[in-house]
N, C-alpha and C positions, 0 to 999 in steps of 0.2 A: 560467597565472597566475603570474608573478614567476618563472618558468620551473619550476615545479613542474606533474604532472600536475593537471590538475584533478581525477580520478576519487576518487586517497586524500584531495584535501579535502573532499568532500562528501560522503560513502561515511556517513561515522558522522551526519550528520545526517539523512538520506534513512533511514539503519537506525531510528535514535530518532523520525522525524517519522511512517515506517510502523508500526511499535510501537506507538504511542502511539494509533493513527487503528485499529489492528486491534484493540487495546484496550479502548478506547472505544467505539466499533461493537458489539462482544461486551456491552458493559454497558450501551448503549442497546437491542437487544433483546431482553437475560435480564432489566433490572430498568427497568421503562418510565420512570420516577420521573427515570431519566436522561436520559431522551430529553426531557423539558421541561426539564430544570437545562443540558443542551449546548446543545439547541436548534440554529440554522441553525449554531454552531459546529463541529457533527460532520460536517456534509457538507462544510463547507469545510477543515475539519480532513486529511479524505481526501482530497481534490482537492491540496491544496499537495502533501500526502505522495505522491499519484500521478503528480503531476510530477515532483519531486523524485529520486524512487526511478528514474522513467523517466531523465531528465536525467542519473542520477548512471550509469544503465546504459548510455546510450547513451558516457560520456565512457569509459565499463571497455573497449568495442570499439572506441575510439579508441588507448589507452593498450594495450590489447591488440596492434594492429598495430604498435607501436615498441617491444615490449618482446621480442618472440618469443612463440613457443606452448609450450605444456610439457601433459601431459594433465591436470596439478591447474588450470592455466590453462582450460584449454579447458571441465572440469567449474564452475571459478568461473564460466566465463561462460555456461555453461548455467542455471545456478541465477540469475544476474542479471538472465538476460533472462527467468527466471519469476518473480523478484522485481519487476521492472519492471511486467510484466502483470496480476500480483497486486494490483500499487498500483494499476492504472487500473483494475481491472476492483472493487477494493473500491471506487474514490470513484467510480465510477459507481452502483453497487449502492447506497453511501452516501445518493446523493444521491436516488435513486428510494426509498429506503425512508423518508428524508425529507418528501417530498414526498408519499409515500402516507399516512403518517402523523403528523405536523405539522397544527396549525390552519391556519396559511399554504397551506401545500401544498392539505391535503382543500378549502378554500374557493377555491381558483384553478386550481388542476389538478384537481385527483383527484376531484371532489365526486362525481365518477358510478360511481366505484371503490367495490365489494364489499371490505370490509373486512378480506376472506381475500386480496386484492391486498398489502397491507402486511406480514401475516403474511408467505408467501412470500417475500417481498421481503426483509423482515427473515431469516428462514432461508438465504435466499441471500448475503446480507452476512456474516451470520456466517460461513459457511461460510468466503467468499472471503477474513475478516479472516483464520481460522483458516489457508488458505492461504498469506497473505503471512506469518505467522509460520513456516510454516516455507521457506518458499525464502528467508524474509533471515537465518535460522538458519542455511540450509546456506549459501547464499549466501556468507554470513561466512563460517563456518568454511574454507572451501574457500578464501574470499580470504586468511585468516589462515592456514591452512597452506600455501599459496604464498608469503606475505611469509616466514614464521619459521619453516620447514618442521615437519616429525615427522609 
């Protein structure tokens, strides 16, 4: 883009869009109150951020191949391509604990779903949110001590 890579322009909004969606996910299953106030906004919420996060990983192993390897290199992009995974794999989770749980969802999908389906679901989200905070934690750090070493 404008001959700059694309990976460092997108990089911090993919970190803030994931953040934000593993955030959010954490406080729609510890305080339910949130889950009607986000509503269908949390599943989509993690779905952009899991593209996003994927999209901004895929352009690190592009900019990867024209910049060389270095072992901090090689570690950032191990951690982005668990960051990437972590995004897809929380807005799926997202979206299925949604949907188990959700008036929309339980009356169109889920009506025939035991309500320990949700739970789970929910515990699994969290988890994965709690995941993607930390591989876009180390993720950074490893890309930020590659850019400005120490």
């Amino acid at each position: 883009m404008l001959g700059l890579p694309v990976h460092p322009l997108l990089v911090h909004f993919a970190i803030v869009l994931l953040l934000l969606a593993a955030g959010a996910q954490l406080l729609v299953v510890l305080v339910p109150r949130f889950r009607r106030w986000l509503g269908w906004g949390m599943p989509l919420l993690a779905v952009v951020a899991g593209v996003v996060a994927r999209v901004t990983q895929g352009y690190g192993d592009v900019l990867l191949q024209t910049v060389g390897s270095s072992q901090i290199l090689q570690e950032h992009g191990a951690w982005g391509v668990r960051a990437g995974l972590a995004g897809i794999l929380l807005a799926v989770l997202s979206v299925l604990h949604w949907v188990a749980t959700s008036p929309w969802g339980r009356s169109r999908w889920a009506a025939r779903w035991p309500d320990r389906v949700g739970t789970v679901l929910g515990a699994l989200a969290a988890l994965a949110a709690l995941w993607a905070v930390v591989a876009v934690t180390l993720a950074g750090h490893t890309g930020a001590t590659s850019v400005w070493g120490g």
